[in-house]
C-alpha positions in Angstrom: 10.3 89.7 80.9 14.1 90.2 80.5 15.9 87.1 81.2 19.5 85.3 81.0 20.8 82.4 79.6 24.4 80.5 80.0 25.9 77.4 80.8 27.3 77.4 84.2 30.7 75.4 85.3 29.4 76.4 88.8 26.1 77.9 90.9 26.7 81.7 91.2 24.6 83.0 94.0 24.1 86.9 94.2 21.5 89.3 95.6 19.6 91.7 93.7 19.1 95.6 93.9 15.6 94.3 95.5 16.7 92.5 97.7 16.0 89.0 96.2 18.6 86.3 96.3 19.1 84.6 93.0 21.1 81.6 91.8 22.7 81.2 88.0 23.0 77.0 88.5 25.5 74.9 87.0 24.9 73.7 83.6 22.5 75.3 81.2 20.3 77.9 82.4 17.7 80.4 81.6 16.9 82.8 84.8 14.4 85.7 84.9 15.3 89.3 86.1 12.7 92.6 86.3 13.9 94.7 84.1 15.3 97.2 87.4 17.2 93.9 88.6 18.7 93.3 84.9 20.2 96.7 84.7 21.5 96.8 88.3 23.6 93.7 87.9 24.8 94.3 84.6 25.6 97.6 85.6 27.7 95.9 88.7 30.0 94.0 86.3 28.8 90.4 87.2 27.7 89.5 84.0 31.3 90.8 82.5 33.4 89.2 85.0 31.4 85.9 85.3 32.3 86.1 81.5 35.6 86.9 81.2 36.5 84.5 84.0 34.9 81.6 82.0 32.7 80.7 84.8 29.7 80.9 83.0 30.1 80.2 79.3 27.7 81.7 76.6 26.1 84.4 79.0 23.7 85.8 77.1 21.1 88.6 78.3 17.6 88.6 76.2 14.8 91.1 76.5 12.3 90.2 73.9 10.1 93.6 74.8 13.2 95.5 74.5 16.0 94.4 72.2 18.0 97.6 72.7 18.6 97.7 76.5 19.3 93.8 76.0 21.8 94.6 73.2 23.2 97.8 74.9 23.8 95.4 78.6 25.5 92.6 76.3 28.0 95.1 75.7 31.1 95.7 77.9 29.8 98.1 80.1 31.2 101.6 80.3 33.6 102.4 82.2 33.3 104.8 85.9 34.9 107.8 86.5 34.3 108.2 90.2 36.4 108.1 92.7 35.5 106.6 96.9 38.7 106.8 98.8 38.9 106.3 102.8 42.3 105.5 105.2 42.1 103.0 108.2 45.0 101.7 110.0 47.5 99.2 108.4 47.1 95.9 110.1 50.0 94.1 108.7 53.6 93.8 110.0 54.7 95.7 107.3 54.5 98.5 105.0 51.5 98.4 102.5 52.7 99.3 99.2 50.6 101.4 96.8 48.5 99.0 94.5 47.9 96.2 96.9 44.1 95.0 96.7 43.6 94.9 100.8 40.7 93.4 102.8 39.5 94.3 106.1 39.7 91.9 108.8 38.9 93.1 112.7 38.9 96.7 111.4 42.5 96.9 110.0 43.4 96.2 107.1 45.2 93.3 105.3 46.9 92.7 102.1 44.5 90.3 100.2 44.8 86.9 99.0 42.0 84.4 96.9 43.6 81.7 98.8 41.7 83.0 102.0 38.0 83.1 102.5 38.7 86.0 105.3 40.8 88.1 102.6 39.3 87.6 99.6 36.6 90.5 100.2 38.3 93.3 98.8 38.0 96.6 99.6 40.0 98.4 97.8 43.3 99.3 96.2 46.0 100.8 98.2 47.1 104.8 96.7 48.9 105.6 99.2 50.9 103.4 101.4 51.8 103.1 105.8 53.5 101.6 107.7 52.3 99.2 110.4 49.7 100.5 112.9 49.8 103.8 110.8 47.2 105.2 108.5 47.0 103.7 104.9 44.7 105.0 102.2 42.5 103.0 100.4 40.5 103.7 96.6 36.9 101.4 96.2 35.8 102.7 93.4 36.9 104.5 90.3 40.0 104.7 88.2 43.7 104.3 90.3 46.3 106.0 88.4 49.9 104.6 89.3 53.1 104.4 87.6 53.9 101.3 85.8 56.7 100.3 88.2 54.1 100.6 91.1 51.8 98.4 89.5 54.8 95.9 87.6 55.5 95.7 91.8 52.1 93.8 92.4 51.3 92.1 89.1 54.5 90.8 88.4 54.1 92.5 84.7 56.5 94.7 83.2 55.8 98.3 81.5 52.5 98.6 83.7 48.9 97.1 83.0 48.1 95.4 79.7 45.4 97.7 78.7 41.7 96.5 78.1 43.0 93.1 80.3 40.7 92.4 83.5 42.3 91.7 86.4 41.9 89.6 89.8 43.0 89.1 93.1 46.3 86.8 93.3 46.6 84.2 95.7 49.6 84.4 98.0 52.4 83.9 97.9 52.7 85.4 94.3 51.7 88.5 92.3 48.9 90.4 93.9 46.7 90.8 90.7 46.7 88.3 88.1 45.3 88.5 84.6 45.1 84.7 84.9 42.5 83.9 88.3 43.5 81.1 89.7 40.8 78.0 89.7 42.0 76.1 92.0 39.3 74.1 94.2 39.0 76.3 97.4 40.2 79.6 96.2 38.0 82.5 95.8 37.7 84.2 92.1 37.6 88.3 92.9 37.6 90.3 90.4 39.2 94.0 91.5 39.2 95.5 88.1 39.5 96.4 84.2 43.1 98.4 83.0 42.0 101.3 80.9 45.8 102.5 80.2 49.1 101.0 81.3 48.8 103.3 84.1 44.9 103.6 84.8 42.6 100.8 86.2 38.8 101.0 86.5 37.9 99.5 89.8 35.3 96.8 89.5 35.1 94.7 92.7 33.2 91.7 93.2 32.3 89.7 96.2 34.7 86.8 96.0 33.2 83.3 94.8 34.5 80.4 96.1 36.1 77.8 93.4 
């Protein structure tokens, strides 16, 4: 039975591709996945991002009736080519720039912000900006290509994305996607995604986890 073992600074709740709620606790742990569940969430980019973010330290996954797939999962996972793109109606007072990580809050959307349990589920990355009350289009999934000044404009950066960096939603006010998450008691640790180029980032969103 494949399982996964880490020491946790906090619990990490999440539901599997069957349906069954599971918790990572804090402190050490050693939690068992069916092999279906395993490759579902490391397939998701919890296990990365949980990683990278330092939330769980050590995260290991084991498979003693198949080293390979446990080997193969401990590695970054590869990288997604498609695309899910969709336009709903700009809910803000002002123009939504390309690049902003938005949420959707009574069917409109809004720029998003970790410091804001309502905003802090992302669903997507703005390619293609409106003005209030008009149309705005929205990637979920996939690779966003944008210039580097578009995406210096929400990460505060300069010369575009730092490639291979992972990046997460900002908390406002300040720069919209942040290499550094913010820990902060009562903000919410999202990640949106992995740059692949100083121009491309893979999309990788998580539900947000309160801090």
């Amino acid at each position: 039975m494949p399982h996964v073992r880490g020491n946790g600074q906090r619990a990490v709740p999440f539901q599997t591709n069957t349906g069954r709620q599971v918790v990572l606790p804090s402190g050490q742990f050693d939690v068992y996945l069916t092999p279906s569940e395993l490759v579902d969430v490391a397939n998701s980019g919890l296990f990365d991002m949980l990683s990278s973010s330092k939330v769980v330290a050590n995260l290991e996954v084991m498979h003693e009736d198949d080293p390979s797939l446990a080997e193969q999962i401990n590695q970054v996972a590869s990288t997604s080519t498609d695309t899910s793109a969709y336009m709903n109606t700009n809910g803000e007072s002002y123009y939504l720039n390309v690049g902003l990580p938005v949420s959707t809050v009574n069917g409109q959307l809004k720029r998003g912000d970790a410091g804001s349990e309502a905003l802090s589920f992302i669903q997507g990355i703005v390619t293609v900006g409106g003005s209030p009350t008009n149309n705005t289009t929205v990637q979920s999934d996939g690779v966003v290509n944008l210039t580097t000044t578009q995406w210096d404009a929400v990460t505060g950066q300069v010369g575009g994305l730092t490639p291979s960096a992972r990046y997460y939603l900002g908390v406002q006010p300040g720069p919209e996607l942040t290499t550094t998450p913010t820990l902060s008691l009562g903000t919410h640790l999202v990640a949106i995604g992995r740059a692949a180029s100083p121009t491309e980032m893979v999309l990788r969103i998580q539900p947000p986890i309160l801090i």
